[in-house]
N, C-alpha and C positions, 0 to 999 in steps of 0.2 A: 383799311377798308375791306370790306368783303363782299366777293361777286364783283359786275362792273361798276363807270363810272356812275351809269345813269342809274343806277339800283339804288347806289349808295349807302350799304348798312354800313356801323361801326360798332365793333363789338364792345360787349361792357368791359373795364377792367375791373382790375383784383382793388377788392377798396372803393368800389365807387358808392354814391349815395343815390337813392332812390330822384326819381325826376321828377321835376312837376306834371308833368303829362302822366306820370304814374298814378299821382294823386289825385289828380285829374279825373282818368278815367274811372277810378274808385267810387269819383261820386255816385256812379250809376247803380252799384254794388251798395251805396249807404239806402238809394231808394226801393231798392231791391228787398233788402232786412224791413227796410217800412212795408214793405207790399205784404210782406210773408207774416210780419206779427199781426197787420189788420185783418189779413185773412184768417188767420188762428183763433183772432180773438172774435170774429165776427158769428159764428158760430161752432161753441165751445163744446164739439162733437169730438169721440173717439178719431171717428172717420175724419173729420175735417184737421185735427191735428195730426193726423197721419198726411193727405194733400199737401199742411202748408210742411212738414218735413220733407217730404222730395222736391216741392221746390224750391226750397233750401238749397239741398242738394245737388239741383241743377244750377241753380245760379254759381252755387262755389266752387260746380269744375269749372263752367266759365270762369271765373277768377283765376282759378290755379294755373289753367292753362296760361295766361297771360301773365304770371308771375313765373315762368319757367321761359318765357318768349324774353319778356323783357332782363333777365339774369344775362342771356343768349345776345342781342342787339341793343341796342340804347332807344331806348322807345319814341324817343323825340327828335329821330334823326332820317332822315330820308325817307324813303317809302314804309319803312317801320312808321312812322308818324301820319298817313294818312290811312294806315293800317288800324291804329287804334283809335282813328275817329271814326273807320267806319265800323268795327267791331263795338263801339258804344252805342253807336248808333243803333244798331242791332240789337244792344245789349237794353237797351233803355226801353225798345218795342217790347223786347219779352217781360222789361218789369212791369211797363204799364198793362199788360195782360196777364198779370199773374191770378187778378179775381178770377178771371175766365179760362185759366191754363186746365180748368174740368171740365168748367158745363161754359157753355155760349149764353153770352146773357142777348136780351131781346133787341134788336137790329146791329148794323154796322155790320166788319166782317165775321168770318167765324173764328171765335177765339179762342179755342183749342191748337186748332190750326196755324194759326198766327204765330201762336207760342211755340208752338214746334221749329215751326220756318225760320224763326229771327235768330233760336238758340242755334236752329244749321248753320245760318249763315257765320254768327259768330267763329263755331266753330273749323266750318271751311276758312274764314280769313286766316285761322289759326294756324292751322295746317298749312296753308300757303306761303303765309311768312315763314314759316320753322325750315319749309322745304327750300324754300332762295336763299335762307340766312346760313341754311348748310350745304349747299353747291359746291366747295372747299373744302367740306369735311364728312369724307364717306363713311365714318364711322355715326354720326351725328347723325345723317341723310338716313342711313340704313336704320337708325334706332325710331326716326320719326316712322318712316313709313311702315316700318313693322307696329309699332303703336296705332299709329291714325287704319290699319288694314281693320282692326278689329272694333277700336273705339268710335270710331267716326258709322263703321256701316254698322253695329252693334245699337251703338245707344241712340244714336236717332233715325236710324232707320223706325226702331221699335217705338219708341216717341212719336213721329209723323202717324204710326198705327192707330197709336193711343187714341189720337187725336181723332179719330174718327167711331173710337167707339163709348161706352161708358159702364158704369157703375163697377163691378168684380173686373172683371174684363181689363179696363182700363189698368185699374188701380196696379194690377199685376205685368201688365203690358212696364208701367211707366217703372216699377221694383225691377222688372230684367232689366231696363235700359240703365239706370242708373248701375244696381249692382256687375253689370256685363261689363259695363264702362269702366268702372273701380276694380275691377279684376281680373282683368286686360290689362290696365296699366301698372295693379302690382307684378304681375308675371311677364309684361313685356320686355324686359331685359334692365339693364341699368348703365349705359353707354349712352348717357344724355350728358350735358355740358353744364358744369356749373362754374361757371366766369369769377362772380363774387360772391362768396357767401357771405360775409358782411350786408351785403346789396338783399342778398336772397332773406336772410332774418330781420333785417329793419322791415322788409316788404312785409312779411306774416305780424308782426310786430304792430305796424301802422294798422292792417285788415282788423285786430283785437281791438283796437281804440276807437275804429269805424264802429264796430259792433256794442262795445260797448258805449260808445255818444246813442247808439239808437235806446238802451236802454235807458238813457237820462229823457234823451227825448219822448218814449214812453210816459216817464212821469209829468209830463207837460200834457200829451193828447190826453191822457187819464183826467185833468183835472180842468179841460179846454173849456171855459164858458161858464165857470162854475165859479163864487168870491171866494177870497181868500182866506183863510180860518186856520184856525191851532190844529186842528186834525191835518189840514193840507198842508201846511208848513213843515210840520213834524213829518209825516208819512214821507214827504218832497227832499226832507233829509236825509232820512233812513236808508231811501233807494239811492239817492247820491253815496252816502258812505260804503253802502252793501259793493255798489259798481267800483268807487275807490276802491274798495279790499282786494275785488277780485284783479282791478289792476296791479295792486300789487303785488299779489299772490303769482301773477303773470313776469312783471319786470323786474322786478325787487332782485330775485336771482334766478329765477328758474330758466326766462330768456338767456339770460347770461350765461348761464352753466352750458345748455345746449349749443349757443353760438359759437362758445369757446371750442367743446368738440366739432362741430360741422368745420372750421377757421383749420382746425388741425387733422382733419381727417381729409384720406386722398382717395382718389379714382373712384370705384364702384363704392365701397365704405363712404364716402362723402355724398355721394349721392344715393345712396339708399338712408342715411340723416334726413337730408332735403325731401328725401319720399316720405319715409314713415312719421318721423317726430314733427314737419311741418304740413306738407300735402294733408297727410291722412289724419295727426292726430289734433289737427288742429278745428278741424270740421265740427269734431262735438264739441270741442271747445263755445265755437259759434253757434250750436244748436245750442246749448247751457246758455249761451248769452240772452238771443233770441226768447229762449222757453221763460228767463229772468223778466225781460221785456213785459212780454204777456203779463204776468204775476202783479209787475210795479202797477201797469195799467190798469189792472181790476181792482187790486189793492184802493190805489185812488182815487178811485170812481167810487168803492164802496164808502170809503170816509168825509170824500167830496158832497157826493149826493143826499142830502140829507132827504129830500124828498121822497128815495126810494129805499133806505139804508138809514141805520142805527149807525153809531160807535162802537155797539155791543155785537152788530152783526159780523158772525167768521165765515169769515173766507175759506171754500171747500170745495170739492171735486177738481174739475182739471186745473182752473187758475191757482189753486194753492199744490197741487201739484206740479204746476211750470215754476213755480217759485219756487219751492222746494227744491224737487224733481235737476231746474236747470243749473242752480249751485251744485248741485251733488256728479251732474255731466260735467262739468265744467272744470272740476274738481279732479275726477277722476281722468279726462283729459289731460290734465298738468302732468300727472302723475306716469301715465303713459308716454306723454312729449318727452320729457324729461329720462325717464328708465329707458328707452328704444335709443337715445342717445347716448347713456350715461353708463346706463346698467345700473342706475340707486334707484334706488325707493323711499320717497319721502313720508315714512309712517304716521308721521301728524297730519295728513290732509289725510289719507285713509284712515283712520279713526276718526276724523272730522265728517266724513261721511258717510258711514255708520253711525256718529251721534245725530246728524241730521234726517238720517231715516228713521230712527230711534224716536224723533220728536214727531215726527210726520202726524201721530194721531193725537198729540197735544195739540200742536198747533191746529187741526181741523178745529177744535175746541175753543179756542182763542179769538179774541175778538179779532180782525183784519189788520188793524193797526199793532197790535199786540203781539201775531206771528211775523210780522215785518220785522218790530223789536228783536226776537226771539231768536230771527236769523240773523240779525247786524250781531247781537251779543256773540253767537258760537262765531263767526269769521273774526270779529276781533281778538277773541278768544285765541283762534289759530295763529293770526297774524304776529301776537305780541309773545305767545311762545316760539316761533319759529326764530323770530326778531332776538329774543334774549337768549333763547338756548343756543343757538347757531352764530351768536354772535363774531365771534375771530373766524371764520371760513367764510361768513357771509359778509364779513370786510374785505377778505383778500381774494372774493370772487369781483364784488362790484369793483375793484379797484386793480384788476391784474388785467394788463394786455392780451386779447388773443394773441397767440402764439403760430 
């Protein structure tokens, strides 16, 4: 145990598996991704997809932070556990205010406001736990509160500001907080605790497959209310197989390869893995997912609707650049997870994304359903050379023990 009787944490061990309460709290994280694409999609402005990116961005420190707490304590265990109900709780006010985390829509509270307050408090429970669960260990104690000195008064101090003002102003308020935030915690030292790295790669692992369910789900709310027909069947496939690829373009081996180093890598080198190739380079991963999201939903809607939409009509400006646009982040995310860990470079997904830019002004040209095509063919394209050419090292990765 750690600390006293009545506190009760227990630390995670080396090898343990994610908890249901981990999962648990996630859900608030899956409605979270929902809040962010319907705000994206609801008006398909520069400006407005720049909004639903930072809050993005704030929602996934909240996340990250709680997947570095619970690596630390077992989340479903003592005061840790009433920890993370009320950090959801928290966490669940700010998704429900995400339409309003800019402008304050007409009665109730102010929503700006709101959004700022819930992300504090989130983040103070965070900090609170981190600081009891390392009362024992002054090296851990000294690492938190040097982090929380800059991140905690830095990014929500500036936040709280936000919230009271708007348009330029704002927008630029809410970029120091986040980026202040991000850059504090790459420079604040690297004398944090990683318990299980197993525990800590299944957790980023599960958060992709949260993200990518929201892109399937996408393709539902795209076609909600609308009958069934050969365009929506087809299109309902395409984004399902597009999401398959990219999960496996994720687990297939790239997961693997990175776990195996994080598994075998110690002290500061282990957790600076945990920082860059999961923390950090995972985030546009989830922005590529998200941007995907968007893409499938328009898509759908444009094949769905016959009403307002052709079959011949193409898909163009921002929604066929989030579909584009989010494969090619997502893509180049892997490639980064992967090298900050690895030190390789996998040249078949850079050239897969260079050929997807390369198409960008076809596809404007192309009917909706037909740039959807267009992307399924180049991922399987990727998938089934990496699949055949890498074949004997991509058996004795999925099949060899961390070490």
């Amino acid at each position: 145990m750690i600390g006293s009787k009545r506190v009760r944490f227990q630390p995670v061990a080396e090898g343990a598996s994610v908890t249901q309460l981990e999962l648990f709290f996630d859900l608030v994280l899956v409605f979270a991704f929902t809040m962010v694409t319907d705000l994206a999609a609801g008006e398909t402005s520069a400006k407005n997809m720049l909004r639903a990116l930072l809050v993005l961005a704030l929602m996934w420190w909240l996340w990250i932070a709680y997947s570095w707490l619970s690596n630390t304590v077992r989340a479903d265990e003592g005061i840790a556990r009433l920890a993370m109900f009320v950090a959801m709780g928290a966490g669940l006010i700010a998704a429900l205010t995400i339409p309003e985390a800019f402008r304050d829509l007409p009665g109730g509270w102010f929503g700006p406001l709101v959004f700022a307050i819930a992300y504090l408090i989130v983040r103070l429970v965070h900090v609170g736990m981190y600081l009891l669960a390392s009362s024992e260990d002054s090296q851990l104690r000294n690492q938190v509160l040097r982090w929380a000195l800059g991140s905690i008064t830095l990014g929500t101090t500036l936040l709280v500001i936000a919230a009271m003002t708007s348009g330029v102003v704002q927008i630029v308020l809410w970029v120091a907080a986040i980026a202040g935030d991000y850059l504090w915690t790459l420079f604040a030292g690297t004398d944090w605790r990683l318990n299980s790295a197993t525990h800590f790669a299944e957790r980023y692992g599960l958060i992709v497959i949260v993200a990518l369910g929201e892109s399937i789900v996408s393709i539902g709310i795209g076609v909600a209310g609308l009958p069934i027909s050969w365009p929506i069947a087809v299109g309902s496939m395409l984004g399902l197989a597009i999401s398959g690829l990219l999960w496996w373009a994720y687990f297939d081996v790239a997961a693997l390869s990175v776990e195996h180093e994080l598994v075998r890598a110690e002290g500061a080198r282990q957790i600076k893995i945990a920082r860059g190739s999961y923390t950090f380079w995972h985030f546009p991963m989830i922005v590529g997912i998200i941007g995907l999201s968007l893409g499938l939903k328009k898509v759908l809607y444009y094949v769905g609707d016959s009403s307002h939409h052709t079959l011949t009509d193409a898909l163009y400006g921002i929604p066929l650049y989030a579909l584009y646009g989010g494969v090619v982040v997502y893509l180049i995310a892997l490639v980064g997870f992967k090298h900050y860990a690895t030190g390789t470079v996998t040249v078949s997904r850079v050239v897969t994304v260079v050929v997807l830019l390369a198409l960008v002004p076809l596809a404007c040209a192309l009917p909706a359903l037909a740039s959807l095509a267009l992307l399924c063919v180049v991922l399987i394209a990727l998938i089934a050379w990496e699949t055949v050419r890498f074949a004997q090292p991509r058996d004795e990765i999925r099949h060899a023990t961390p070490a």
